[in-house]
C-alpha positions, 0 to 999 in steps of 0.5 A: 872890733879890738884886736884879738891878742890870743885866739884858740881855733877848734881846740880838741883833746881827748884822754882816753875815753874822756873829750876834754877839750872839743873844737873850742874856739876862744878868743882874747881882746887886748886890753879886756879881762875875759874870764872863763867859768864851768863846773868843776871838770868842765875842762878848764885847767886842761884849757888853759895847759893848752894855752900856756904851752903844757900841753899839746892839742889832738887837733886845733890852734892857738894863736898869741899876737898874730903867731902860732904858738902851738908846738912853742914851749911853755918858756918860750911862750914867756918869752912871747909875752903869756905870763902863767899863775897856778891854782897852787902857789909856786914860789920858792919858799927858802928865798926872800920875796925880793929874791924871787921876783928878782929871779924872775927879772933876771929869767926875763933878762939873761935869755935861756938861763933859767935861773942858773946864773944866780950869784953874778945876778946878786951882784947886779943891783938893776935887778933888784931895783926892778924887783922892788918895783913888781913888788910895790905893784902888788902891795909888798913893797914892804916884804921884800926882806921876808921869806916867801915861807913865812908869808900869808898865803894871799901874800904868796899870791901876790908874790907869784903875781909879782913874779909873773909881772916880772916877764913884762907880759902882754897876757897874763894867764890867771888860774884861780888866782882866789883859790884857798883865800878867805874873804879879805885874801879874796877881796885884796886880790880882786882890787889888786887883779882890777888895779893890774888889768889897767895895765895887761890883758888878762885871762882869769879862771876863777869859780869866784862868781862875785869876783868874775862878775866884777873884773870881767869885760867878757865870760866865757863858759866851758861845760864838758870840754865845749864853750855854750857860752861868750859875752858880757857878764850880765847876758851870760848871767841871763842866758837860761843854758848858762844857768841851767848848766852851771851858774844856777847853784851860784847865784 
């Protein structure tokens, strides 16, 4: 059996009356693309604040390559190895595609200075060298030079993956990644996430059931804040809970 890079252990969370989260127990091989689905408020976003750190559980474990991680902060989950994107794209659109992602190297480079010290970092060629290379690994060699701002939004996408590529993680934290996409954003984005996972551990979120059923080495299913389902995508695509729960309305 592969080695289990993360692994949730009886997860729970409740906000007010509300369970998000009840004794979930999750787990990511190294090396697999695992994707977790559910409707919408199943519980998924709270899920996945729990593993990058911006939330804290009631109760429960997360484990990030053999450590517990639970009371780490988000940074220093980063500094672990997880590499978080969001629903909404999260770059700074007043600097240049190479600006960013050489931000991001030199937050991985210079510990604790989240992005302080940024004139002596323009100094460094390195950085921008290295820059580059996360750029051309996600097909904007060519954009260094333009402004986040006046990039397409699957460009920004991409940027914000070159950017979380920048840390070197073992395990990258893809939170609808498809999300605001037309059909060819979409489809470049599954060719660029299928090209990366070749080379990290991947946890995707994403209500994108043609891209789930393509990318996935496993499925998860969260419904109502408890997992009713794990396995390979055509047993889940099969299983009569899982289609009555959700992918029913999908397929």
């Amino acid at each position: 059996m592969a080695e289990a890079l993360l692994e949730v252990r009886n997860l729970s969370r409740r906000f007010a009356a509300v369970d998000a989260l009840k004794a979930v127990n999750f787990s990511v091989e190294a090396g697999e693309v695992h994707a977790l689905i559910g409707p919408n408020g199943a519980g998924k976003t709270t899920f996945i604040h729990h593993v990058s750190g911006a939330l804290q559980p009631d109760s429960g474990s997360v484990h990030f390559a053999g450590a517990d991680v639970t009371t780490l902060s988000m940074h220093q989950r980063v500094a672990a190895g997880m590499a978080r994107s969001y629903q909404i794209t999260n770059v700074f659109l007043g600097l240049s595609a190479l600006d960013n992602v050489a931000l991001a190297v030199q937050g991985r480079t210079d510990a604790g200075s989240s992005f302080r010290f940024w004139k002596p970092a323009r100094a460094e060629q390195r950085l921008f060298d290295e820059a580059r290379d996360f750029l051309d690994q996600v097909g904007l060699g060519s954009r260094g030079a333009t402004l986040a701002s006046n990039l397409a939004h699957g460009e920004q996408r991409a940027l914000e993956l070159a950017m979380a590529l920048a840390t070197k993680p073992r395990m990258l934290l893809l939170d609808e990644p498809m999300a605001g996409a037309g059909p060819e954003e979409s489809a470049r984005m599954v060719d660029l996430i299928e090209h990366l996972a070749r080379h990290v551990t991947i946890l995707l979120v994403e209500h994108d059931m043609a891209a789930v059923f393509r990318l996935a080495d496993r499925i998860s299913v969260l419904v109502n804040g408890q997992l009713i389902c794990t396995g390979e995508p055509e047993a889940v695509r099969a299983n009569p809970e899982v289609r009555r729960a959700y992918l029913g309305d999908h397929l």
